[in-house]
Legacy VTK file of the C-alpha trace (Angstrom):
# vtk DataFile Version 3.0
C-alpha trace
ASCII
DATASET POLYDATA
POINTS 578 float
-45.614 -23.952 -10.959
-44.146 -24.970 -14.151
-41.278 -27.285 -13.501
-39.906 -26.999 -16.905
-39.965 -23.507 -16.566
-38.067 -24.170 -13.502
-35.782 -26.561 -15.453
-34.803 -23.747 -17.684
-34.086 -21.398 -15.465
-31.407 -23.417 -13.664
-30.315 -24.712 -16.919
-29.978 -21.010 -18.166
-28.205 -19.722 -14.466
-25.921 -23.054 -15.311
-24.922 -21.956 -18.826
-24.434 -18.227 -18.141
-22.066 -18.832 -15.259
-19.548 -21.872 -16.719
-19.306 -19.230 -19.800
-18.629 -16.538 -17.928
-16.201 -18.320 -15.945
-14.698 -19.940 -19.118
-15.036 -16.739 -21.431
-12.996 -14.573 -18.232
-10.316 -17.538 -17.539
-9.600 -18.284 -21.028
-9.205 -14.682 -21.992
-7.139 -13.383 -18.496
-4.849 -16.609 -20.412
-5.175 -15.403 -23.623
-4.228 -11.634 -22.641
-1.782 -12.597 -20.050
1.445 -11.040 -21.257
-0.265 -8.340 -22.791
-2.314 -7.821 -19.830
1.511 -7.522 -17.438
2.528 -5.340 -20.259
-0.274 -2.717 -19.883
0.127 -2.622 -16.131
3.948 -2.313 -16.282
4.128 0.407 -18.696
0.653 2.028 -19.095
0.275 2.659 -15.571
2.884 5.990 -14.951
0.324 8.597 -14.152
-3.321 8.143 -12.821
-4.823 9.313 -15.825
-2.927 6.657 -18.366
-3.846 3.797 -15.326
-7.715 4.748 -16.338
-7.367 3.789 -19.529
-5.359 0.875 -18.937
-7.679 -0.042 -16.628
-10.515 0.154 -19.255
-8.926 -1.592 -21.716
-7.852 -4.607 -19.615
-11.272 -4.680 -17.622
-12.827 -4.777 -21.721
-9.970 -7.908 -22.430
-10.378 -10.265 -19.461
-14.303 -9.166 -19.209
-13.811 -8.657 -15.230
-13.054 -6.057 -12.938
-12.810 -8.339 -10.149
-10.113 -9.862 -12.218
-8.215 -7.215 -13.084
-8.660 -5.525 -9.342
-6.937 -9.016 -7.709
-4.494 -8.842 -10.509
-3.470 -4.971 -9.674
-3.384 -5.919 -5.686
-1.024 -8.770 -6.894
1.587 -6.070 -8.615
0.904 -3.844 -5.674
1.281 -6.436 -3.447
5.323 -6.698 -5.515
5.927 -3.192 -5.458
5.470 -3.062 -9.553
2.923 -0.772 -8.694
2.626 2.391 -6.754
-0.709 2.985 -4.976
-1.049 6.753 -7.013
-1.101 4.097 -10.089
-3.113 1.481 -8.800
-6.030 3.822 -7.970
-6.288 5.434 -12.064
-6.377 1.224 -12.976
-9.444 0.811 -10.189
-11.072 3.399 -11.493
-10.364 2.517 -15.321
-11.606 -1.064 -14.063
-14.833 -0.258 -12.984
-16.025 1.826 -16.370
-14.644 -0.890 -18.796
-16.930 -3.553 -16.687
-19.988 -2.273 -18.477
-18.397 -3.224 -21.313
-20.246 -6.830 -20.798
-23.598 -4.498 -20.149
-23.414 -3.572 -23.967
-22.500 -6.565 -24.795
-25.202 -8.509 -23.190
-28.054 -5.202 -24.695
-26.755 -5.412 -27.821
-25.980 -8.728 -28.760
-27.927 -11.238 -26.694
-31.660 -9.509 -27.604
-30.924 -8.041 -31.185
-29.789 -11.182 -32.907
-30.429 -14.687 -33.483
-28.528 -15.952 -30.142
-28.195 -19.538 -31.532
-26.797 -18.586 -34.969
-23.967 -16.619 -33.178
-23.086 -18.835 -29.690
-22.959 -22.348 -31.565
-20.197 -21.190 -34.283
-18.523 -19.977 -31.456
-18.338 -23.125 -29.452
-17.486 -25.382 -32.428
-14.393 -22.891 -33.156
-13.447 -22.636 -29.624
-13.619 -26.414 -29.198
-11.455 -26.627 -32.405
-8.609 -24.262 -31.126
-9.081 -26.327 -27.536
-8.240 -29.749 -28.864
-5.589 -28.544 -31.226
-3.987 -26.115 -28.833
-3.264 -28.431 -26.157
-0.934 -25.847 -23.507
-1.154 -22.805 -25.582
-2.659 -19.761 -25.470
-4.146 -21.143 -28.593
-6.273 -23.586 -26.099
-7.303 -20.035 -24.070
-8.750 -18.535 -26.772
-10.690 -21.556 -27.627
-12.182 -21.467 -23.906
-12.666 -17.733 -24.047
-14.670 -18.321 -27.411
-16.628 -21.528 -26.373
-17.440 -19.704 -22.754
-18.506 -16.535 -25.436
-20.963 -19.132 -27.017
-22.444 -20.744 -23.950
-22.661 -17.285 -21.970
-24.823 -15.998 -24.691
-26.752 -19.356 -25.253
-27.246 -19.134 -21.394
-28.591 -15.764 -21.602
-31.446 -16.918 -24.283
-32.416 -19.428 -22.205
-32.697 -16.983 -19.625
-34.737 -14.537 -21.348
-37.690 -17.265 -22.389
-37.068 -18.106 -18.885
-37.905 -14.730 -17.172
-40.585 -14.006 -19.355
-42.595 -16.850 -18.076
-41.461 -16.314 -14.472
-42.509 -12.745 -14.370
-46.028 -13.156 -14.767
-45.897 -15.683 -11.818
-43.621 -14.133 -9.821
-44.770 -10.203 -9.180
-41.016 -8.751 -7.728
-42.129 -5.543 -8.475
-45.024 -5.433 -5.587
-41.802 -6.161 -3.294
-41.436 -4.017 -0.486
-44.541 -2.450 -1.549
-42.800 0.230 -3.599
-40.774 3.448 -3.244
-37.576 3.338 -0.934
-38.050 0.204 0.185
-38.203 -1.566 -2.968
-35.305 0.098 -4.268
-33.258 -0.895 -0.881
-34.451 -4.244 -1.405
-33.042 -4.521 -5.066
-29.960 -3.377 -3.970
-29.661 -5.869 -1.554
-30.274 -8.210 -4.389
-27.990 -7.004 -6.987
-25.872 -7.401 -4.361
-26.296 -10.741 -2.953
-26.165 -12.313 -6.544
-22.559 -10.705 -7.065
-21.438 -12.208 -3.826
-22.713 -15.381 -4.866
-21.082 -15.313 -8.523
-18.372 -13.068 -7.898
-18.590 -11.094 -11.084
-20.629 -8.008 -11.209
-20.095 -8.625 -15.049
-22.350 -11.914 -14.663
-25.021 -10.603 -11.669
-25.298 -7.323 -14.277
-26.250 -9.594 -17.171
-28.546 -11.843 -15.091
-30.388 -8.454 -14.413
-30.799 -7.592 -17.716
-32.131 -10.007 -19.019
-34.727 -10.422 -16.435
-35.820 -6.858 -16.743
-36.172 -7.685 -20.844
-38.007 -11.211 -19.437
-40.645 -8.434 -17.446
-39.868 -9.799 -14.181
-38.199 -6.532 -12.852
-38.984 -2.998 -13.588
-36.801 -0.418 -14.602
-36.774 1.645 -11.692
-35.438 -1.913 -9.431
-33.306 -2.826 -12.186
-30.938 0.148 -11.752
-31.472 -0.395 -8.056
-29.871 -4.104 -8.456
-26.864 -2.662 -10.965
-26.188 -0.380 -7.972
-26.103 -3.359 -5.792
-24.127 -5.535 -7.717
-21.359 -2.583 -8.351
-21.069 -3.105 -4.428
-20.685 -6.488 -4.428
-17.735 -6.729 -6.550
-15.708 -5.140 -3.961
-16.012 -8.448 -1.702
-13.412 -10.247 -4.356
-10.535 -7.557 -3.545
-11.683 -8.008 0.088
-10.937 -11.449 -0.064
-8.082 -10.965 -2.140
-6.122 -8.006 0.430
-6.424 -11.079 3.473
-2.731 -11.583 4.068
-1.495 -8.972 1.573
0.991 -6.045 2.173
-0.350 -2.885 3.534
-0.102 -1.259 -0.008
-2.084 -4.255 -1.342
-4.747 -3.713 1.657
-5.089 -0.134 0.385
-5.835 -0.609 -3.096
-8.630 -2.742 -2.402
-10.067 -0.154 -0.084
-9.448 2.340 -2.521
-11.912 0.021 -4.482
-14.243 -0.795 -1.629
-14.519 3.029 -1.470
-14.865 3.678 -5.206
-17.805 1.526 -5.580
-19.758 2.116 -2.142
-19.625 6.008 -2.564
-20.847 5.677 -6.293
-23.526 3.689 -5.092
-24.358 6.245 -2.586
-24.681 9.047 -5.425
-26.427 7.079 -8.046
-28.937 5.915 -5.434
-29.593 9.458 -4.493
-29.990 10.862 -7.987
-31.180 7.654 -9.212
-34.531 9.178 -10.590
-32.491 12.028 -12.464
-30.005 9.939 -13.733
-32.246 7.770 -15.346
-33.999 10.693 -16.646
-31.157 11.495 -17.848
-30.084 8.359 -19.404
-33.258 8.394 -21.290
-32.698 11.387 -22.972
-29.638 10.932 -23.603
-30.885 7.632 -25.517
-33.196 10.094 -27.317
-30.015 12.132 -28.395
-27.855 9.131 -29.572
-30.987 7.714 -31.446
-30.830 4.619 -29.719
-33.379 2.180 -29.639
-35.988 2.793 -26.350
-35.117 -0.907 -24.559
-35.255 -1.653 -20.676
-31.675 -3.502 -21.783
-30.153 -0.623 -23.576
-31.063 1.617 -20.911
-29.625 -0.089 -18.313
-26.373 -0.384 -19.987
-26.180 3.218 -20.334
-27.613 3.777 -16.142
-24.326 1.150 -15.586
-21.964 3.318 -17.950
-23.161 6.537 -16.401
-22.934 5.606 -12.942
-19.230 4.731 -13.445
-18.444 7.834 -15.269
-20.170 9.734 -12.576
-18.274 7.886 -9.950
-14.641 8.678 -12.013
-16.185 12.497 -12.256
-16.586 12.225 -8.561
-13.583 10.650 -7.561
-11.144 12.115 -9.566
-10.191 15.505 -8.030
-10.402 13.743 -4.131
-7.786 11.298 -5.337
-4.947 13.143 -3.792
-6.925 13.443 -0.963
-7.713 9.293 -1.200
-4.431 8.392 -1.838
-3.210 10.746 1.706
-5.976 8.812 3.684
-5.100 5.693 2.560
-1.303 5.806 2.861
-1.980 6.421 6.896
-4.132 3.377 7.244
-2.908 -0.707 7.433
0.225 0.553 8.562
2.437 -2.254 9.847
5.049 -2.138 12.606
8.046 -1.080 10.369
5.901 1.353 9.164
4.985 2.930 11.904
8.612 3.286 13.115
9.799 3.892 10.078
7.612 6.923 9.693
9.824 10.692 10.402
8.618 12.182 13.569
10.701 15.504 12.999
11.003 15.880 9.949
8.530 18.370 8.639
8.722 20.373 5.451
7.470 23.597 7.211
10.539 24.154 8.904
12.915 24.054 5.666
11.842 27.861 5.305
14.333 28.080 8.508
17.420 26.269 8.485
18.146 26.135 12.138
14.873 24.326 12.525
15.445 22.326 9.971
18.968 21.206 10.995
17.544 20.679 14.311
14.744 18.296 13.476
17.385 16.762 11.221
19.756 16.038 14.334
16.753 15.056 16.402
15.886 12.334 13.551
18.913 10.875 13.195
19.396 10.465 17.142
16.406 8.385 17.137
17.748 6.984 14.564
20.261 6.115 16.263
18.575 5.150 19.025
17.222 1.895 17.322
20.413 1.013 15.125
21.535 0.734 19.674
18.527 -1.095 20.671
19.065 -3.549 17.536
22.932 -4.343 18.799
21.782 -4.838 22.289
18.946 -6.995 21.830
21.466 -9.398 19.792
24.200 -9.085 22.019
21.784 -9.946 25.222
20.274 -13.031 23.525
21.734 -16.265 24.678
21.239 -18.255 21.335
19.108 -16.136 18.858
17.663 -12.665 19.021
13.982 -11.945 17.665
15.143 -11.786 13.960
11.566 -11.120 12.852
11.416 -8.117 14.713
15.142 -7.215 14.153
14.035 -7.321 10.400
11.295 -4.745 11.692
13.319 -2.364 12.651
15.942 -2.564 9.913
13.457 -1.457 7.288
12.181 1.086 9.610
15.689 2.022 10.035
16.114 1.904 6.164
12.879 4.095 5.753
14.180 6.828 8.010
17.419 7.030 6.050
15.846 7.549 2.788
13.895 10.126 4.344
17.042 11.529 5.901
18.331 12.088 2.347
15.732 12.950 0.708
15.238 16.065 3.228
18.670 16.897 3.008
18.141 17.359 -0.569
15.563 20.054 0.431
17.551 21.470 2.449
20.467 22.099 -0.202
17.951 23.578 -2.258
17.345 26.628 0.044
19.988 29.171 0.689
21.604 27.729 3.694
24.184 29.697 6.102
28.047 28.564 5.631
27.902 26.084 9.197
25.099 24.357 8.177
25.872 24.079 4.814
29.130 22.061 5.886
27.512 20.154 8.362
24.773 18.208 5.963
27.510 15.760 4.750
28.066 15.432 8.705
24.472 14.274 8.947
24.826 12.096 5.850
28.077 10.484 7.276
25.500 9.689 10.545
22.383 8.312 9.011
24.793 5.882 6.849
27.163 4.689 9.830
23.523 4.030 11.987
22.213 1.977 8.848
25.540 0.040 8.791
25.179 -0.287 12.355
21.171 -1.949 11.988
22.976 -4.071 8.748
25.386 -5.745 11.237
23.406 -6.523 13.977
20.732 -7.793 11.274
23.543 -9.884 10.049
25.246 -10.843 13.117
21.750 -12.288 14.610
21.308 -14.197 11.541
24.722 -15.470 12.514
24.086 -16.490 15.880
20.498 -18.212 15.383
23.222 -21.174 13.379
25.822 -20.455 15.621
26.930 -23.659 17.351
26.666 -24.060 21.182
30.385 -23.067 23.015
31.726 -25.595 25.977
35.204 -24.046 26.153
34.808 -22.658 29.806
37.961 -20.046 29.374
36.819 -18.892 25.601
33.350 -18.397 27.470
34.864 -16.328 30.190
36.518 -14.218 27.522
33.508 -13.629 25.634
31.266 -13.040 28.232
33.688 -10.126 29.083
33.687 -9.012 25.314
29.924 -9.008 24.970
29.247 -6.955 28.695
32.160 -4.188 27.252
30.416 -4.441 24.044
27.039 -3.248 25.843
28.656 -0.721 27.712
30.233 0.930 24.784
27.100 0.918 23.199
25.341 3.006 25.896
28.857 5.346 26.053
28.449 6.402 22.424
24.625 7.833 22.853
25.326 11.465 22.046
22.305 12.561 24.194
23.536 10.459 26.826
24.595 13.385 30.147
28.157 12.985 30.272
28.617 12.010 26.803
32.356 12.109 26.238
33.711 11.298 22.646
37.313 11.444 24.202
36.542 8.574 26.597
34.656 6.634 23.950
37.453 6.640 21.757
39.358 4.996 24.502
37.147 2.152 25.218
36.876 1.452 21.401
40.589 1.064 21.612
40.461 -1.391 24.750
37.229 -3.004 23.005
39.716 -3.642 19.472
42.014 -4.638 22.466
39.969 -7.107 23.739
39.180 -8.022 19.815
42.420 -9.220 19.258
42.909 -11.179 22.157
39.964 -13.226 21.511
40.355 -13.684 17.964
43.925 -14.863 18.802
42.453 -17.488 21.096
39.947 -18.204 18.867
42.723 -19.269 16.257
44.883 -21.099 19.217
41.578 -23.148 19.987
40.846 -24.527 16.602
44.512 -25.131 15.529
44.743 -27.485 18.843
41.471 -28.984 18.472
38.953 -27.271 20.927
37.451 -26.128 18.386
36.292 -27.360 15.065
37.033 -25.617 12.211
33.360 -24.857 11.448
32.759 -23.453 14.426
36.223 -21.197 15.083
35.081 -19.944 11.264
31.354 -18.885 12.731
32.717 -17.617 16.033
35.421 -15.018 13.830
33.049 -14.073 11.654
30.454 -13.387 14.404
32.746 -10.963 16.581
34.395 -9.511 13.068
31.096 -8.298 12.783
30.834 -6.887 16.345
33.692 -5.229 15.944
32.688 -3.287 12.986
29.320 -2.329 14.298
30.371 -0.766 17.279
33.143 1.245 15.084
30.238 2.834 13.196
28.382 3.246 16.322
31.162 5.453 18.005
31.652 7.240 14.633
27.991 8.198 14.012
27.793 9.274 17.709
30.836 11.464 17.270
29.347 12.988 14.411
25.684 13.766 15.572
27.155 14.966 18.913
28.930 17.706 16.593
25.688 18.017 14.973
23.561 18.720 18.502
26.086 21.089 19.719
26.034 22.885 16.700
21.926 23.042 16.930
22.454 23.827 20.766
25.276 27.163 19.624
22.323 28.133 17.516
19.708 28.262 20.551
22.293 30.077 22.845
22.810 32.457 20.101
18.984 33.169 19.491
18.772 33.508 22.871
21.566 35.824 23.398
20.331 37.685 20.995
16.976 37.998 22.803
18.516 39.204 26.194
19.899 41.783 24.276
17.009 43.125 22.904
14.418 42.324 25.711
14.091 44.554 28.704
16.302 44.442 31.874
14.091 42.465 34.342
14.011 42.654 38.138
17.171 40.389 38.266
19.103 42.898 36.733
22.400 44.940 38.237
21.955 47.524 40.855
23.140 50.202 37.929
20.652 49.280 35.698
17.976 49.286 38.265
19.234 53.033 39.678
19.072 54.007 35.902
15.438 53.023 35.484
14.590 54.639 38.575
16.504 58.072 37.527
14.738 57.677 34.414
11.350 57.038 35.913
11.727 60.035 37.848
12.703 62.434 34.782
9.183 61.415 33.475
10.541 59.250 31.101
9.603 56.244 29.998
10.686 52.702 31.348
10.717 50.591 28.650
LINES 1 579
578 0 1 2 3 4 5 6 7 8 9 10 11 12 13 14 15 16 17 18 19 20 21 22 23 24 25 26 27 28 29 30 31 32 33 34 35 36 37 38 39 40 41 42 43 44 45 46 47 48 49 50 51 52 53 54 55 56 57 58 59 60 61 62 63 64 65 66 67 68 69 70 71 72 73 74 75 76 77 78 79 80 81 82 83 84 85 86 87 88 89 90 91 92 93 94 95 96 97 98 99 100 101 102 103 104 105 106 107 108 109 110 111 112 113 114 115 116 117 118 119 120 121 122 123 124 125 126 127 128 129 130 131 132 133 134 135 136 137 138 139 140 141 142 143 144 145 146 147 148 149 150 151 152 153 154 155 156 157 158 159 160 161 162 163 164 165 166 167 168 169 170 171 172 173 174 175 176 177 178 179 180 181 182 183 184 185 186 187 188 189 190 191 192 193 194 195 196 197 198 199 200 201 202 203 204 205 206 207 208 209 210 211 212 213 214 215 216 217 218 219 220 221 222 223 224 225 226 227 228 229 230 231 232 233 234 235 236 237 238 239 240 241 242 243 244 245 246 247 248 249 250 251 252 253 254 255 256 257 258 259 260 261 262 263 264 265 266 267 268 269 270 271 272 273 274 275 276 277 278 279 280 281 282 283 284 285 286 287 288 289 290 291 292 293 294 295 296 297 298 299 300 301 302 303 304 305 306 307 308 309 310 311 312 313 314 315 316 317 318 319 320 321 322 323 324 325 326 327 328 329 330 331 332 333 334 335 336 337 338 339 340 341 342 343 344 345 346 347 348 349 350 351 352 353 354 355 356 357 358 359 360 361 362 363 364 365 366 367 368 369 370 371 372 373 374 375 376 377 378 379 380 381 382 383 384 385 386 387 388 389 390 391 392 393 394 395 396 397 398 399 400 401 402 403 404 405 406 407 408 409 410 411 412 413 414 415 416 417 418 419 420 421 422 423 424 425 426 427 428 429 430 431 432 433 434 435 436 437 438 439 440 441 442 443 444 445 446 447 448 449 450 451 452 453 454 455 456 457 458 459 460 461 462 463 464 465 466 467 468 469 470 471 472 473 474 475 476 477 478 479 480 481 482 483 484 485 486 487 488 489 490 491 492 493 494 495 496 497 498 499 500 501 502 503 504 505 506 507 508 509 510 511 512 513 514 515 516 517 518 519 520 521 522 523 524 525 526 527 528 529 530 531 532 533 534 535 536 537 538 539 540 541 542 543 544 545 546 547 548 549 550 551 552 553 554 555 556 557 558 559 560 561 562 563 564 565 566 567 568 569 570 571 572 573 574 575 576 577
């Protein structure tokens, strides 16, 4: 073996990779604002998020880039996931951007005359630039220079290589040797971590003669997959929406490898005559470029009228806790067509609504010292999801004819989903409270609120609306000897600090604490007065319907004696019991 054929080689791998890592870093620098810019604003409908996607993927040189840098505005809610899919997709055709590059440039022109003006100019701009984006343009062009200079190397490498090295008898040819490419194409992305680079790499080894055509392709397909490990690695940790978009890419790139590798042997039949039609020139280089290009296109082509479909899939997978809860379990658009379903899956909603708003204020007013706030926070967004959903299908409910009583009592349900938010706010709050909440030693102020807190729980419980024996007459009374009890306490609580018992911090913490109770279990009584007006009108509904089906069904054998002598009268006419 030739070691300075070896030498070059790892000298050449060496070269290519700290220019393609320079050449990407210094331009993602470079392109930074304009690169925010494109995603904020360019990104509205799938189809403008493609070719945003293109033309940042053609800036930064790296779809892995601009895929971690999509989960990252995701991952902020700057982008939905509707938008986030058009920039994957848009991402993946503007990596073969580098393909061209790499067949164009690097084996139709005098490498050296074009890499070493760049590096000179980029080192210029670098040590006058200092901190500026002046300095990331200089490392974008110097990393230009040295990628291509790496890629010549590369090239007289791989053409000495290949005649010693025969990887096209590998897996003795057919399926097996195209598996086996894959594999490679995409173990070297892995290793790299740019597709962009592992795609180059097999270029110019198939222009060396160390790969065939046929494997070449086989290794692009490979290396397409491998670029999904970066947003892999990137979604660890992330928000659920994040996690999606880089399955959405995972996706994207393994079922475009499963097509091209099926029609691999017609696409690049047709590649090469579409090469024929274009009058380019008949290179292994320029061919792959335009398998890479096609494959993507195909894979947009292919993925473009499922991504409704994509988007539904992936919005019910990586759901978190306050997702889950936070998810309507009666409301369902079918039933707008009927507005006494619809009110009645509204009224169901907003009971288990207000179910959790309850189960928030009781786990804070159990807790000794602090209730789970992490888990308090769960449910409070899960709380706040349900509302918006509560309004949102209210909305589609005004836009249907609706009869006068239910008409009048959507503001009823409106009133209820906001007092059973304000009810998950205050506990939220008042847990937050407690967790810095001093510890108490005044024995009779502990009696007192040891009382408030166990009348506090029971009033909870009273104002369930689907509680049996729910009795908005007798609620109102125990919220009156709760505000009672209020009073009294807050008047001790004043008497204690003025005389000492109590610092000042502490009497301050301990008013604001049961201010808040107070309040929350005002809106709890109110919101179960007004859904229990809501369920009973629901319930009229069902007695009428089923009135009205008495009416019209036949007497059965429970019926009067008259009605029974009737039938039989009639029976005996020869006429016909219905």
């Amino acid at each position: 073996m030739d070691f300075a054929l070896i030498g070059s080689f790892i000298g050449g791998i060496g070269l290519f990779l700290l220019g393609m890592r320079m050449m990407t870093d210094g331009l993602k620098l470079a392109a930074g604002p304009a690169l925010r810019h494109i995603l904020g604003q360019w990104t509205r409908t799938p189809l403008r998020g493609i070719f945003a996607g293109v033309l940042i993927t053609s800036m930064v040189q790296s779809s892995s880039a601009v895929t971690v840098v999509t989960i990252g505005f995701v991952n902020a809610g700057l982008l939905s996931l509707v938008q986030s899919v058009g920039v994957i997709y848009g991402a993946n055709v503007g990596t073969t951007t580098t393909s061209w590059l790499v067949a164009i440039v690097g084996f139709k022109i005098n490498v050296q005359a074009l890499a070493l003006p760049f590096i000179g100019i980029g080192a210029a701009l670098r040590l006058t630039g200092s901190q500026s984006r002046r300095a990331a343009m200089g490392d974008a062009l110097m990393g230009f220079g040295l990628f291509f200079l790496g890629v010549d190397v590369l090239k007289d490498a791989f053409e000495g290589l290949g005649q010693r090295i025969p990887l096209d008898e590998l897996g003795g040819g057919g399926i097996e040797t195209v598996l086996i490419f894959v594999g490679i194409g995409f173990l070297l992305t892995l290793l790299m971590q740019s597709s962009s680079a592992s795609i180059a790499l097999i270029l110019t080894a198939t222009m060396g003669g160390m790969v065939p055509l046929t494997a070449a392709a086989a290794a692009v397909i490979g290396a397409n997959v491998g670029t999904t490990s970066t947003a892999a690695l990137a979604a660890i940790g992330a928000t659920s929406s994040a996690k999606r978009v880089a399955a959405a890419h995972v996706l994207f790139n393994v079922l475009v490898a499963i097509a091209a590798l099926l029609l691999l042997p017609l696409m690049l039949a047709a590649v090469d005559a579409t090469a024929h039609i274009l009058a380019l020139e008949d290179s292994p280089a320029i061919t792959l470029a335009l398998f890479h290009t096609a494959s993507k296109l195909l894979g947009v082509a292919l993925m473009w009228p499922l991504t409704p479909r994509l988007v539904r899939f992936l919005g019910a997978r990586f759901l978190t806790t306050e997702e889950q809860l936070g998810k309507p379990r009666y409301l369902d658009n079918n039933v707008l067509a009927t507005p006494a379903l619809a009110m009645d899956a509204m009224a169901l909603e907003l009971a288990r609504i207000g179910g959790m708003a309850r189960e928030m204020a009781q786990m804070m007013l159990t807790a000794e010292r602090s209730a789970p706030v992490k888990l308090m926070m769960a449910d409070k967004q899960a709380i706040a999801s349900l509302v918006e959903a509560v309004g949102q299908f209210s909305v589609q409910m005004q836009r249907a004819s609706l009869p006068i009583e239910f008409d009048q009592s959507l503001p009823d349900a409106l009133r209820v989903a906001r007092y059973y938010a304000s009810v998950a706010d205050l506990a939220d709050n008042a847990a937050q409270l407690q967790e810095r909440m001093s510890a108490l030693h005044d024995e009779p102020l502990i009696s007192e609120i040891t009382f408030l807190r166990a009348d506090a729980l029971a009033l909870l419980q009273a104002s369930d609306a689907q509680a049996d024996g729910y009795d908005s007459v007798v609620v109102e009374r125990r919220l009156a000897a709760m505000e009672d009890a209020y009073q009294s306490l807050k008047a001790h609580l004043l008497r204690a600090g003025s005389e000492g018992r109590l610092r000042t911090e502490q009497m301050v913490e301990l008013l604001e604490f049961y201010s808040r109770i107070r309040r929350l279990l005002q809106q709890a009584v109110k919101g179960g007065r007004y859904l229990h007006g809501l369920l009973h009108l629901t319930l009229q509904q069902q007695q009428a319907k089923m009135d009205a089906i008495e009416e019209a069904a036949p007497p059965s054998e429970s019926s009067t004696s008259e009605a029974v002598a009737a039938d039989a009268e009639s029976a005996a006419e020869g006429g016909k019991v219905a």
